[in-house]
Structures are given as C-alpha cells and as structure tokens.
C-alpha positions in Angstrom: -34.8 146.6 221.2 -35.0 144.8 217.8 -31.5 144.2 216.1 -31.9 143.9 212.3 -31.3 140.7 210.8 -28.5 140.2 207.8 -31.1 139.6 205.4 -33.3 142.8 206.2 -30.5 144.9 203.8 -31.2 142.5 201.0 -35.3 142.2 201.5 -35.3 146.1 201.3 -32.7 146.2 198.1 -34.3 143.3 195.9 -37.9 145.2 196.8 -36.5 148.9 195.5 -35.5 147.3 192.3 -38.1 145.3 191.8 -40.1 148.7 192.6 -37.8 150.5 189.8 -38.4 147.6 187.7 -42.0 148.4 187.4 -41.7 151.9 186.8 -39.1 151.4 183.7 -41.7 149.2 182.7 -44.3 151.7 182.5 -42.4 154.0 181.6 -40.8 151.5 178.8 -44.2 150.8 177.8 -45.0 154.7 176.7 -41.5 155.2 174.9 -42.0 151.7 173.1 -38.9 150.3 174.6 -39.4 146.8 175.8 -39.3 146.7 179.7 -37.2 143.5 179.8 -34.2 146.2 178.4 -34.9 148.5 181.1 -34.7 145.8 184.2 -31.5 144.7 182.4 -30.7 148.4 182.5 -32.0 148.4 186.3 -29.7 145.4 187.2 -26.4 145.9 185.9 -26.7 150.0 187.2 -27.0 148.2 190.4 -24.0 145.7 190.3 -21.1 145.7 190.6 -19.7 147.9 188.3 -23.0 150.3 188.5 -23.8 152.9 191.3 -25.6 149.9 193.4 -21.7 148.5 194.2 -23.7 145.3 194.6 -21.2 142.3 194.3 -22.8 139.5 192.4 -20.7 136.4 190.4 -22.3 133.6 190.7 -23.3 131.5 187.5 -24.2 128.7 189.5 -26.7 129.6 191.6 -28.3 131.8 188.1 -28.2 128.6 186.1 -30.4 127.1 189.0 -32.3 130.0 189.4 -33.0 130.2 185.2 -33.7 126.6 185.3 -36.7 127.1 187.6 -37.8 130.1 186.0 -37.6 129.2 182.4 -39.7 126.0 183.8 -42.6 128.2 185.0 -42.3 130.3 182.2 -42.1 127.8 179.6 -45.3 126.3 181.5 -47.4 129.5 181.6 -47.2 130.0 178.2 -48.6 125.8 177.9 -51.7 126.8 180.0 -52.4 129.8 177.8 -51.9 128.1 174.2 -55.0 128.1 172.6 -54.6 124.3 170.7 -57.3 125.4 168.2 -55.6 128.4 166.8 -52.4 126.6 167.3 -53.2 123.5 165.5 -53.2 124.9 161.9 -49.4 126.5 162.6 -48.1 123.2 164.2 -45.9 121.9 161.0 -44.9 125.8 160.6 -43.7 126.2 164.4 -42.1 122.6 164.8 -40.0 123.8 161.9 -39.0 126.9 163.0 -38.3 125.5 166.5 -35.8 122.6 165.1 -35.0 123.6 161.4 -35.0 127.0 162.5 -33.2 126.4 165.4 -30.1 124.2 163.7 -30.3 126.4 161.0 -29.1 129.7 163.2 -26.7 128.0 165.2 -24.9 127.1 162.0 -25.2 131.0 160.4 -24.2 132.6 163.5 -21.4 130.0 164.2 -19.8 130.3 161.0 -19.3 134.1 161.4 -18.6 133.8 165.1 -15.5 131.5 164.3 -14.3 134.3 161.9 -14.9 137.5 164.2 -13.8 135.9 167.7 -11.1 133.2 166.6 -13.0 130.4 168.4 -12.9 127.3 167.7 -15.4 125.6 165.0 -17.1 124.1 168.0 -17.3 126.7 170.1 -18.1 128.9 167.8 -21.2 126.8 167.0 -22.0 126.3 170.8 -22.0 130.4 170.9 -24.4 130.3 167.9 -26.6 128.0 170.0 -26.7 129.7 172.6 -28.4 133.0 170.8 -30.4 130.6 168.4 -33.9 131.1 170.9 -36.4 133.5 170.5 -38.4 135.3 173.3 -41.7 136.4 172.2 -43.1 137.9 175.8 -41.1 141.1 175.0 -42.7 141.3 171.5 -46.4 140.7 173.0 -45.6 143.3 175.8 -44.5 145.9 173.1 -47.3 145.3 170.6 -49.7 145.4 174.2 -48.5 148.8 175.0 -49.4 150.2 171.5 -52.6 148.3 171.4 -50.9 146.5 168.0 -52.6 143.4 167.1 -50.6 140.8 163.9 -53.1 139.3 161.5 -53.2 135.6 160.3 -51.5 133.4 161.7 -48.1 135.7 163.0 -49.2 135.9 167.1 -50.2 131.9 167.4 -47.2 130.8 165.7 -44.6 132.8 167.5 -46.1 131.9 170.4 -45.8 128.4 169.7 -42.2 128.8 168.6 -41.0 130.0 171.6 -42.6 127.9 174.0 -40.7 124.3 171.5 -37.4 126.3 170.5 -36.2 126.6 174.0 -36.0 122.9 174.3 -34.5 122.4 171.0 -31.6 125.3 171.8 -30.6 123.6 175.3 -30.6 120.2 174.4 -28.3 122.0 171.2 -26.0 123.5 174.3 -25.7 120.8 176.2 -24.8 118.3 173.5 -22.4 120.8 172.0 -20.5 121.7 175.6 -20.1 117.7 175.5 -18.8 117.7 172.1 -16.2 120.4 173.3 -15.6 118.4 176.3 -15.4 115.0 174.7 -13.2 115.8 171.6 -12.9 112.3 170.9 -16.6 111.7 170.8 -17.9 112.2 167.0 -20.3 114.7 166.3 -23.2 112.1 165.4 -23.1 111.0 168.8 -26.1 113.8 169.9 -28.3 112.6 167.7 -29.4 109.6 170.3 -29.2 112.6 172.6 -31.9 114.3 171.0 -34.3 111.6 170.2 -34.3 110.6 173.6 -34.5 114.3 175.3 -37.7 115.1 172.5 -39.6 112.0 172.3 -39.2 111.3 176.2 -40.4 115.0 176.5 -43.0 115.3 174.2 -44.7 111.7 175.4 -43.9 112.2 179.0 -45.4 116.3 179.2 -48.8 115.2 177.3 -49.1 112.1 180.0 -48.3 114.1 183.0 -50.8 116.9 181.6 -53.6 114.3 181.3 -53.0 113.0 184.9 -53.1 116.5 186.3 -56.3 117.4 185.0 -58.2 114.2 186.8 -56.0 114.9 189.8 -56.8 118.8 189.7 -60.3 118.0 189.3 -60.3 115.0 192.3 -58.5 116.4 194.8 -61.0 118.2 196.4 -58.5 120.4 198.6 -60.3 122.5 201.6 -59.4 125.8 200.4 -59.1 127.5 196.7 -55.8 129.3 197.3 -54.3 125.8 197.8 -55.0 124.9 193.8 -52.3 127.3 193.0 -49.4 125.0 195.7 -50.9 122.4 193.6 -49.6 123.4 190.2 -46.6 124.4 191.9 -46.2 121.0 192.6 -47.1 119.5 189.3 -44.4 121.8 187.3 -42.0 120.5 189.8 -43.1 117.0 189.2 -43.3 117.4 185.5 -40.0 119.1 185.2 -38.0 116.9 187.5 -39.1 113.5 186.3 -38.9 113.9 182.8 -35.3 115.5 183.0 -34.2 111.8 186.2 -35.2 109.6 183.2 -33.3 111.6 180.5 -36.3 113.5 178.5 -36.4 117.2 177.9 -38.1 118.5 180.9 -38.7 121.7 179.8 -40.5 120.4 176.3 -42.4 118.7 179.4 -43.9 121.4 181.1 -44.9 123.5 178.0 -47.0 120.3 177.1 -48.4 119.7 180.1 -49.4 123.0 180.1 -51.2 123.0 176.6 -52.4 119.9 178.2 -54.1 121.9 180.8 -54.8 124.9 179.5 -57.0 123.3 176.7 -59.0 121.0 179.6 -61.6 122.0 181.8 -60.2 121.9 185.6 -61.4 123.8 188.5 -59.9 127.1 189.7 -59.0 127.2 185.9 -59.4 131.1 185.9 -57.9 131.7 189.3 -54.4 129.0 188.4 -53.9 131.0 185.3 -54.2 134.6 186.3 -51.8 133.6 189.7 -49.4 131.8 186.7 -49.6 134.7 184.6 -48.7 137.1 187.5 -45.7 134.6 188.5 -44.4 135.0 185.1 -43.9 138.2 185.4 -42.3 138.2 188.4 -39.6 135.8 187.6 -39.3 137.4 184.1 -38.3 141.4 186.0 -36.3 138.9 188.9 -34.2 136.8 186.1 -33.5 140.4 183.7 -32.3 142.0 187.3 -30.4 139.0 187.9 -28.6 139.0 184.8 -28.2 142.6 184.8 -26.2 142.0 188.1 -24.5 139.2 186.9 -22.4 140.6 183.7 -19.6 143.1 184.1 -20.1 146.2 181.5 -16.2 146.6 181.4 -16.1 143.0 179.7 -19.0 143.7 177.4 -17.5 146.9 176.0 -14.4 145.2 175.6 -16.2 142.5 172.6 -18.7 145.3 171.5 -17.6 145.7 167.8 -17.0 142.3 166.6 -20.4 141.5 168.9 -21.8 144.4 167.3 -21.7 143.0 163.9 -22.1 139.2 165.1 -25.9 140.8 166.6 -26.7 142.7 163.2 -25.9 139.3 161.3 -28.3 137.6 163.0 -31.0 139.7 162.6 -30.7 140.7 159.2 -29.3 137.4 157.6 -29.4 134.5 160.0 -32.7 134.6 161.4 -34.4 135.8 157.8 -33.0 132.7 156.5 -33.7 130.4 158.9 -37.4 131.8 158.6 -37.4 131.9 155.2 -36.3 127.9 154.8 -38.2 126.3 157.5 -41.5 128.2 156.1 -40.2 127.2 152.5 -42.8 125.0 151.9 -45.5 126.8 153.8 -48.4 128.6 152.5 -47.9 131.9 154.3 -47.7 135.6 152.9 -43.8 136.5 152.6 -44.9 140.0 154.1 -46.0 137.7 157.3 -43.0 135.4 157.2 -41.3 138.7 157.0 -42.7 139.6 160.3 -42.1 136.8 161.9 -38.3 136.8 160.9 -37.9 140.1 162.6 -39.7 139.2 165.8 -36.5 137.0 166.5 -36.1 138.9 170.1 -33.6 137.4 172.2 -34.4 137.1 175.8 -32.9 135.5 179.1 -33.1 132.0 178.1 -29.3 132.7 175.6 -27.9 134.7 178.8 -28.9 131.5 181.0 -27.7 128.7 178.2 -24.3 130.8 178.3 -23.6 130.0 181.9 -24.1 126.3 180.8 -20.3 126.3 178.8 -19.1 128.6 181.8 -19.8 125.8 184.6 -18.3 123.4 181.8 -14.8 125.0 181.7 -15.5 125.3 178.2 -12.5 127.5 176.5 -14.2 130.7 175.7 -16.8 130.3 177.4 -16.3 134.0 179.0 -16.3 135.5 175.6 -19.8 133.1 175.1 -21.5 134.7 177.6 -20.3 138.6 177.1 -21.4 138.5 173.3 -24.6 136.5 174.5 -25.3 139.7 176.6 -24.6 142.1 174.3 -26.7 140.8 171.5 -29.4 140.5 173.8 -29.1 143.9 174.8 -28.9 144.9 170.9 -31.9 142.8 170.1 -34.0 144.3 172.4 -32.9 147.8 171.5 -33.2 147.2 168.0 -35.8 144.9 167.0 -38.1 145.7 170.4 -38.6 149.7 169.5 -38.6 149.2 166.0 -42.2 146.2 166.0 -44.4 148.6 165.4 -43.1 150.1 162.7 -42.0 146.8 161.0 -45.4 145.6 161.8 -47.1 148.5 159.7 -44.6 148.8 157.5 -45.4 145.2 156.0 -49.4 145.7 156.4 -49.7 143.2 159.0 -50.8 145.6 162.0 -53.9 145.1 163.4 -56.1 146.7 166.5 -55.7 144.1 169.1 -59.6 142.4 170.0 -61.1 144.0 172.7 -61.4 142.4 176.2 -64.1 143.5 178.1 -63.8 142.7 182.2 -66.5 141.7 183.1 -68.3 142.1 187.2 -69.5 138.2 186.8 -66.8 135.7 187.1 -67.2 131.8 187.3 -65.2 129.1 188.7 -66.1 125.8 186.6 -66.5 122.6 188.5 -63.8 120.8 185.9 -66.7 118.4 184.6 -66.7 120.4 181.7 -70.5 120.5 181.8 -71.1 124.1 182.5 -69.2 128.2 181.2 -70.0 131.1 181.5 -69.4 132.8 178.1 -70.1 136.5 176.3 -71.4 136.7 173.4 -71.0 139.7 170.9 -74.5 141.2 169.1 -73.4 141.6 165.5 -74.7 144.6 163.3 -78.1 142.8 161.0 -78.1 140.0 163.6 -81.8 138.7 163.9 -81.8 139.3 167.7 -81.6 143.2 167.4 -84.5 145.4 168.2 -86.1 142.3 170.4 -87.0 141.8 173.4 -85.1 138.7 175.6 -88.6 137.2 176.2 -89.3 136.8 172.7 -86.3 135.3 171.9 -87.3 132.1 173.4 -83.9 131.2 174.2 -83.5 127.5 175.6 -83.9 128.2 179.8 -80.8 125.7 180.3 -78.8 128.9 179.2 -79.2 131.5 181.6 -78.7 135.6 180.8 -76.8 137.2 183.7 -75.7 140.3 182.3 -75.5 142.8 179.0 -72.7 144.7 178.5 -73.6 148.1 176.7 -71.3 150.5 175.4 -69.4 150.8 179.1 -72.2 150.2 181.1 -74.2 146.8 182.3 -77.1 146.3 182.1 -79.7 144.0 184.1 -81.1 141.5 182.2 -85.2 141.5 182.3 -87.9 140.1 179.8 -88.7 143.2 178.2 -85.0 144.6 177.5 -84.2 144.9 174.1 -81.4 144.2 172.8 -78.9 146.1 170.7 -76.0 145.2 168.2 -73.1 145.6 169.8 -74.5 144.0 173.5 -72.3 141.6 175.2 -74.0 139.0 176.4 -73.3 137.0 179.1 -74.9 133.6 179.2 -74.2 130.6 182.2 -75.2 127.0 180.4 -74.0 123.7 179.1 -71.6 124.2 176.5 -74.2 122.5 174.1 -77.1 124.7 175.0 -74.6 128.6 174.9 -73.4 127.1 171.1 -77.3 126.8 170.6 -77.9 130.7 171.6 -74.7 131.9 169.3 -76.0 130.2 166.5 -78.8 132.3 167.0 -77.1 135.5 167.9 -75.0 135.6 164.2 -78.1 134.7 162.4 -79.0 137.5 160.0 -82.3 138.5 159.6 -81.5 137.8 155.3 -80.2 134.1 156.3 -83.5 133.8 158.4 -85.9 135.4 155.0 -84.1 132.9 152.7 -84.5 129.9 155.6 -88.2 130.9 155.7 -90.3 128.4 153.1 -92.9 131.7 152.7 
C-alpha cells in the first residue's frame, strides 16, 4: 500500500484555493469587485489567523517568490504593448512613471510622518512603497462590464504600469539604504538611479533584439519547447541586467515590447501561454500575501491607515497626475480618469517586505499599512471604475474580438499574416462578388465571418458590410486589399476622370 507523501497535504490545499480563487473571480467579475480583492480575501481566510489555520511568515521566501513573478508579469505586459498606440503617450507615461512616481512618495510621506510618528525617512520609504500602480485589476474590471476608455486612457496606463514599477523599487531600495546608511547623504541615489535606468532601458532593448533572431534561428524539434525558451530568456534578461547593476525589471518589460512588436515564430502560441502564466502567478502572489499578513496587526493601524489610503487617492495621486500631465495636451475629464485608476496591487505588499528583510525601524508598520491600503484601493477605486468612467464621459463599448476557426503560426520572416478585415457600411466592395473584385492572388481569402456564422469563400459570394474577412498574404499585398475594402463607392465617383 501507498503511504502519502508530506507534500500530497499541500498539493491538495494550494489546488482548493486556487480552485476558490477562480470562483471569487467569477463571481467578482459579476458583482464588479476586482478578483485580485477576493484571492486576497481567499488567502488571508486561509492563514493563520483565518479558518485555514495555515501557518505562513516568511518574507523571504515571498520577496523571492514576488521577484520572479513581478518579472514575468512585468514581461507579459512587454509582449502585449502595442508600440504604435504606445508611441504618441510615451512623454505622458515616462512622466507619470518617474515624476509621478517621486511625486507620491513625497505626498504620502509627508502625511505618513504625521499619522504614524515615523521618521522623515521612513515615512518616505512607506510612501514609496505604495507609489505603484496596478492596472491588470482595472482591465479585468472594465473586461467584466464590457467598458472600453476612449483616447488615449487604456495605452497610457498600460504603459505606466509596466515603467513605474522599476522606478518605485529602485525608490525602495535606495531609500532602505538611506535609512540604513544614515551617514550617506541623500544625493547619493541619484548615481543609483542613472545606473539602474540607463543600464535597464539599453540592456532590455538589446536583449529583446537578440531574442527575436534567436527565437526565429533556433529551430527547436517541437512547438511546445518555444514556450521553455522564453522562460529562459526572462531569466536571462532579468538576471543579467540586475549582476551588472541595471534595473532588471525595466529589462524585461523592454524586451518584451521588443518582442511583442517583432515578428517571431510561435508568436500567437508564446503570448497566449504568457498571458495564462500571468494569471496564474497574479491569483498565486494575492493568496500568498493573503497568507502572509496577520489581520489582528492590520486592524490594529486601520484608522490612521484608513486616512493615509483616502489621501492618496483623493489628493496624492490627483496631483501627481495632474503635474506630470501639466504640460500635456489631454482632456482634464481623461486625466481625471487616469488619476483615479491609481489601483494598488501586489507589487507595494512585495516592496514592503524589502525594509522588513533590511531591519529597517518600522518596517512592520510599512508593510501592515501597505496591506491595508491595498485592500482599500481595491475596494474603493476597483467597484467604483465604471461609474467614474461614465461619470466623466470617457466609457466606451470595448472593440469586438471575433475568434476566429483559422489560426496561423508565422515563420518569423515577417513575410507573411493572416489578418481580418472589417466590411465598412458604403464600402465599394458591398453587393459584389469576390471574383469581380480582382483582388491581387498573392492575398488569399480563407474565410468570411457573417453575423455569427462563416462562411466559405467562393467566386460568386457576395459580400456584405459588416463581413470579416480573413485574408493570408504578404503584408504589402493584405494593406493593398484594405485599401480597397474602406474605399467608398463616393471616393471611387470623385477618383473616376468620367
């Protein structure tokens, strides 16, 4: 007879909650409560102090375990930054993630000092520790309720959490050595941060470059082993940036945007296995930290952290906003928005185990208000989006994403995609047949999507407005056929010499 092993009791228990985790989540979804709340709900009912009983204190190993995940998060959201939609917010979001960035640590220090009695320096390390934002609980809330943001609100938060997390460690770190180092002058980080940014920034966009020719010269004997592969190449990314002093997490979100903007083979299939990774080690990090605090010590700081929370989202993150987007040409109802999608996520809860390893004094009372105003935030701000959202006009219905049957895996020569293409209403196309169309042959017509059926392509279908096309070709050739496509049949009378 089998005896069971030690680590069958924690195999079953980290499966259940990760089982529950999902279910708050859906059920999260419905209510419009973020599900990141809920597994932090999940995770501290089943420590220590919860009905689970399960005994769990170690920062260390959650530091290590945060690093890694905040790497593969920080990465995933590299490989899906879309660099032309990002491009025209990059002064906006590099302000936000540094200006913004300095700019909260100072608000939320200075009333920290006053409300806890810390000292000026760890009251500013406590404000860096909650001056990141975490926009995947905003995106999963605006998901739910099929809520889209107009202009340029989703690519620039998107792009300011993916640079501030670099810019609020290297902010922790330096400070913890400040704290540390008394004698050290405060000026001294400044090197610090030149180094960790520029070393970061030049070393990610390298890296990127070489894993695109590697990814696409590898030629490994089986398509499952692409996703070890980029395994490998966050590791690498990561780990050599940070050996020669650089910001390896600034790193990896660049050599993801790298990537993500590059053709590579198994593109489709690296993504979606990232994207599904993400999630994971977001629900595994929330239960982690949910397991990690002890409610007891949280309750015991909830006033003054009450008011330290409500601060920064009504005053210290609306000014931050406001003065890094001073001189930016952007609707104050939008700059508005973006001020109160200021959610804080796992990344302050893992920064405030960083002055706990440290020895820092108060570095217990760091970490408990770092909890709670996470908590707060993403009670708060995270059921209230919506609302905000329409409340300022800048709600919109998310674009439609149609799945498609037909997928295709590009060689990474960037010679060939496979592409739909929308029928406009008035387009020229509509009411003809695909054979008189006289579309180049170098780009192929496998499919139409109609209403919620598809429909097989033949010479004599017509088409309709509103048909997604699906067309296989050289880039050059598929641009050729949309050109087409959004024609109008006035722009073709007035392009007509007759």
């Amino acid at each position: 007879m089998e005896h069971a092993s030690s680590a069958d009791l924690p195999i079953v228990l980290i499966s259940v909650l990760l089982l529950l985790s999902l279910i708050a989540s859906k059920i999260g979804g419905r209510l419009g409560i973020p599900g990141l709340l809920l597994f932090l709900v999940v995770g501290m009912l089943a420590g220590s102090e919860g009905i689970g009983h399960i005994d769990f204190s170690n920062y260390q190993a959650t530091q290590y375990a945060g690093t890694v995940a905040l790497a593969f998060i920080l990465y995933s959201g590299g490989l899906e930054t879309n660099w032309k939609t990002t491009r025209p917010v990059l002064l906006k979001g590099l302000s936000l993630a540094t200006l913004g960035v300095v700019a909260t640590t100072g608000l939320v220090g200075l009333v920290a000092h006053y409300l806890f009695g810390l000292p000026w320096l760890v009251s500013f390390l406590l404000g860096a520790v909650v001056s990141s934002t975490d926009a995947s609980a905003v995106f999963s809330v605006l998901k739910e309720r099929a809520l889209g943001l107009k202009g340029q609100i989703r690519p620039l938060l998107e792009f300011e959490s993916g640079v501030n997390d670099p810019m609020a460690v290297f902010l922790v770190i330096g400070l913890t050595e400040l704290v540390i180092h008394p004698e050290l002058p405060i000026t001294a980080i400044i090197p610090l941060f030149l180094q960790q940014m520029l070393l970061g920034g030049v070393l990610g966009f390298g890296l990127g470059l070489l894993a695109v020719r590697v990814m696409n010269r590898i030629n490994l004997p089986s398509d499952g082993l692409y996703t070890v592969l980029s395994i490998a190449i966050v590791g690498l990314v990561y780990g050599l940036t940070a050996l020669v002093g650089g910001s390896g997490f600034l790193a990896v979100y660049v050599a993801g945007v790298v990537l993500g903007n590059s053709e590579f083979i198994h593109k489709r299939s690296v993504r979606q296995w990232h994207e599904g990774l993400t999630y994971l080690l977001e629900v595994g990090m929330f239960l982690l930290l949910g397991l990690l605090v002890f409610p007891s010590q949280v309750l015991a700081v909830a006033v003054p952290a009450l008011l330290l929370s409500l601060f920064l989202m009504f005053v210290a993150r609306p000014v931050a906003v406001f003065v890094s987007l001073a001189l930016a040409r952007m609707p104050r109802s939008h700059q508005g928005m973006v001020a109160w999608v200021g959610l804080r996520g796992a990344v302050p809860i893992i920064l405030a185990t960083f002055p706990l390893l440290a020895d820092v004094p108060g570095a217990q009372t760091i970490f408990n208000v770092s909890f709670f105003i996470v908590l707060t935030s993403l009670l708060i701000q995270g059921t209230t989006l919506p609302s905000v959202a329409r409340l300022l006009k800048v709600a919109a219905p998310l674009p439609h994403k149609s799945v498609m049957p037909l997928t295709y895996t590009p060689t990474g020569a960037g010679k060939n995609d496979m592409v739909e293409i929308v029928v406009p209403q008035g387009s020229a196309v509509v009411g003809k047949r695909i054979v008189d169309l006289h579309f180049p042959p170098e780009a192929l017509i496998l499919l139409i999507h109609r209403g919620d059926e598809y429909v097989i392509p033949k010479g004599a279908t017509m088409i309709e407005a509103g048909d997604g096309i699906q067309i296989l070709g050289s880039k050059q050739f598929i641009e050729e056929v949309r050109q087409r496509v959004q024609r109008t049949h006035k722009a073709l009378l007035t392009d007509d010499p007759g």
